[in-house]
N, C-alpha and C positions, 0 to 999 in steps of 0.2 A: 383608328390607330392612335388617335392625338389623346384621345381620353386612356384607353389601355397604357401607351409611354407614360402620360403624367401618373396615374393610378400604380404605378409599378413605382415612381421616383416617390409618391406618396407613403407608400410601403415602407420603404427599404431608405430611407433619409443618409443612411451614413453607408458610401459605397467602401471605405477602410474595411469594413467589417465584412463587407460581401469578400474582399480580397483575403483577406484574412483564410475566410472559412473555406475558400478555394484552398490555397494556398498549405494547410491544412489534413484538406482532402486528398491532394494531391503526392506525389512517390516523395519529395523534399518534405514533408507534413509527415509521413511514414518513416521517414529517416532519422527525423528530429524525435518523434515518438520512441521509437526502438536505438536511441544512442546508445543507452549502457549496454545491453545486448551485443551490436557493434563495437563498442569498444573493445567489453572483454573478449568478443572472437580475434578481434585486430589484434590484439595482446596475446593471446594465447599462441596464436598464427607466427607472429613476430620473433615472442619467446621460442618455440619448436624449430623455427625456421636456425635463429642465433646457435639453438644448441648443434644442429645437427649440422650447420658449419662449423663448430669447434668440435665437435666429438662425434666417434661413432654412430651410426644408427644403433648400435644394441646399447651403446650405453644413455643415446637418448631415452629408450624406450623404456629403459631400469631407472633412470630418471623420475620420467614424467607417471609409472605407475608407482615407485614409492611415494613422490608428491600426491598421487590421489590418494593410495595409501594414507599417508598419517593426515589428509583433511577429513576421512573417513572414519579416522578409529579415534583421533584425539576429539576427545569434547570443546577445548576451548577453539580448535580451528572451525571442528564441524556448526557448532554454535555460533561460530561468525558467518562462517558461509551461509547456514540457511536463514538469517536473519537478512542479511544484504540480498538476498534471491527475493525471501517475502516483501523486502521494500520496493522493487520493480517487480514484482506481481501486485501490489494493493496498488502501484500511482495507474498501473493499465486498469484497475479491475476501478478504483474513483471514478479517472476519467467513462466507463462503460455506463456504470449505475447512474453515472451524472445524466448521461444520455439518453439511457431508457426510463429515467425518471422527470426528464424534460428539465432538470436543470439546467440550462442554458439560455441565452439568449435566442431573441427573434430571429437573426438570423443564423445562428446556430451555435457561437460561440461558447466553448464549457471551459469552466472556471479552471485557474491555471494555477497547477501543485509546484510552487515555488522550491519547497524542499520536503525531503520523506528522509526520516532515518530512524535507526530499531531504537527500539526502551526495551524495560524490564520486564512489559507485558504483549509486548507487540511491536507496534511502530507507530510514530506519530508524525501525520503530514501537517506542511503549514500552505493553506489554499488561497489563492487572490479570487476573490467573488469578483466576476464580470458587473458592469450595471443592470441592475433589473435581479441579482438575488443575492443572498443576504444569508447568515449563520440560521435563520428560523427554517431558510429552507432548507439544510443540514437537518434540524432539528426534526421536523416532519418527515424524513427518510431516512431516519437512524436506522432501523430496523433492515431497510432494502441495502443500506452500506455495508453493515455488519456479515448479513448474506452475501453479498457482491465479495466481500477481501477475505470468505470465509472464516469468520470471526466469530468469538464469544458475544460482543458490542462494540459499539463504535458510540465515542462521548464525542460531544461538540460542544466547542466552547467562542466565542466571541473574543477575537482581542478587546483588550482595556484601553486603548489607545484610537486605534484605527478599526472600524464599524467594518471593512471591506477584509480584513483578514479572520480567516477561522483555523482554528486548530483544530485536528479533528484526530481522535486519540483509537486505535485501533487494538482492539483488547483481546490478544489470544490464550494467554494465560493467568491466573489468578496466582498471582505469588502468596497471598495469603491463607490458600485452603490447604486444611492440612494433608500432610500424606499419611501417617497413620493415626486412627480412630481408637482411643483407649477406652475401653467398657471401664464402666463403674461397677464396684465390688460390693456396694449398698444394693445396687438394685437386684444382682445376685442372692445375697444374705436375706431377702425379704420374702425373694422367692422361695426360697427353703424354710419357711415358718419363722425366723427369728425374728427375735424384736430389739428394737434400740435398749440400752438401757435406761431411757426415761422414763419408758413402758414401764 
């Protein structure tokens, strides 16, 4: 029993981490994970609750379906909404691939998404690497990220400053490919027998 105790403290040197990854594991660990989630229910709950102390229920109801209404039909609302949804689906879908790609530490720790908010092409997180990984290990699972936050590509890049933060650029759209393909009228005109007039 004296050699197993020691052998277990050999292991595991830093018990912060064990509690950590309890801690984590456990319903306050799931709470802390799924906050935005919870909030906006808290919010939503709150709001409905406010209106339908001031106003009738029908006119709650004509309310909150014109409000879903114009987030639906207007582009600039709908475009914000599904951008703010994709940044809490890619910090769950990180922390996942981090997991099953063993990014983490020994005793279990995965590197913690400091902050996620959308770009022009996607979204981009800013990640605090635990000890023991590092922007190369990003770099070797590009491919499994990309899959994971169902993406086009996921770019990884290294801060310039501090070795322990990565940026990690999540890329769903290509603003630069065109939307319409204009045929060329040369390659038409040649197919018809003609010739330049240099010919």
């Amino acid at each position: 029993m004296a050699r197993s105790s020691a052998r277990t403290r050999k292991d595991s040197p830093y018990p912060l981490d064990r509690m950590f990854v309890q801690v984590h594991r456990s319903a306050v660990g799931v709470l802390w994970r799924f906050r935005t989630e919870m909030a906006a229910c808290l919010a939503a709950a709150a709001g409905i609750w406010e209106l339908d102390r001031a106003l009738a229920a029908t006119w709650t109801v004509v309310i909150l379906t014109a409000s879903a209404m114009l987030v639906t039909v207007l582009p600039p609302a709908r475009r914000r909404v599904t951008r703010r949804v994709c940044c809490v689906l890619s910090r769950h879908r990180i922390h996942r691939v981090c997991f099953e790609t063993r990014m983490h530490t020994r005793s279990g720790r995965l590197p913690l998404v400091l902050r996620i908010f959308p770009t022009e092409v996607g979204e981009r997180a800013i990640i605090w690497c635990r000890a023991g990984i590092c922007a190369e290990d990003f770099e070797l699972n590009a491919a499994e990220i990309a899959a994971a936050c169902y993406a086009r590509q996921a770019r990884i890049e290294g801060h310039r400053r501090w070795a322990q933060i990565v940026i990690l650029d999540i890329v769903r759209r290509d603003t630069l490919a065109p939307h319409y393909v204009i045929s060329s009228g040369l390659v038409a005109g040649r197919s018809d027998g003609r010739q330049s007039p240099a010919a």
